[in-house]
N, C-alpha and C positions, 0 to 999 in steps of 0.2 A: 257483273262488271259493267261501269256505264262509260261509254264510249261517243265523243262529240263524234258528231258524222253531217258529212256535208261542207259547205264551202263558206268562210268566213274573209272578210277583208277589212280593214280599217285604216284612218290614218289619224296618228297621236300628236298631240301637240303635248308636251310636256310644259309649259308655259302658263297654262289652262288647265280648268280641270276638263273632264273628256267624258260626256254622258257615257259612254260603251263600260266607261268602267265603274261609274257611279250606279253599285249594286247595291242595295239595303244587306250588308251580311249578319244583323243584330240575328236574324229570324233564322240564318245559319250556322253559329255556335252554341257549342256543347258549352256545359257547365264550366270547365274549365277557362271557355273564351277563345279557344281555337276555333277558326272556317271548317266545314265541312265542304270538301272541292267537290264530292260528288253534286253539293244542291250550284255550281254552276257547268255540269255537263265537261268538265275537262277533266285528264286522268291526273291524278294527285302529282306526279313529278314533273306536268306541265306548269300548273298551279303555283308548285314551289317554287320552280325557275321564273317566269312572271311573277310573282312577289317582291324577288329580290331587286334591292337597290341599285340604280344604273351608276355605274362605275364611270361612264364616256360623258357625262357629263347633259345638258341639257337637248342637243341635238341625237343623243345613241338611239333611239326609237321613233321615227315616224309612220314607218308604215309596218303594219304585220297581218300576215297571209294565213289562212288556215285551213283545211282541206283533213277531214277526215280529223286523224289523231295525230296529223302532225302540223308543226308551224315555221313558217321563215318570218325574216323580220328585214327591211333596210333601214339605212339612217339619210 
């Protein structure tokens, strides 16, 4: 099991793009064309929940905390 460990912080501008999240994932999918979460160190239901589309609009994320296997987020 891979597990992120250690201490991460950022802040997002959703307006822009955001090198932190400008990953190359070509070199990460299987055949099908799905990510492999494990090739970015996070456990896969982190993964899925950061994928998904922000609902709040363009301000919902700027800053997000990460510590270990878990994350908070403000706006």
């Amino acid at each position: 099991e891979l597990t992120q460990k250690g201490t991460f912080s950022a802040a997002l501008y959703t307006h822009s793009p955001s090198a932190i999240m400008n990953v190359n994932t070509s070199k990460l999918q299987d055949s099908s064309g799905s990510v492999d979460p494990a090739g970015f160190g996070l456990p896969p239901a982190s993964f899925q929940h950061l994928e998904q589309p922000s609902s709040l609009g363009k301000a919902a994320l700027t800053h997000i905390y990460m510590r270990d296997s878990s994350y908070t987020w403000k706006s």
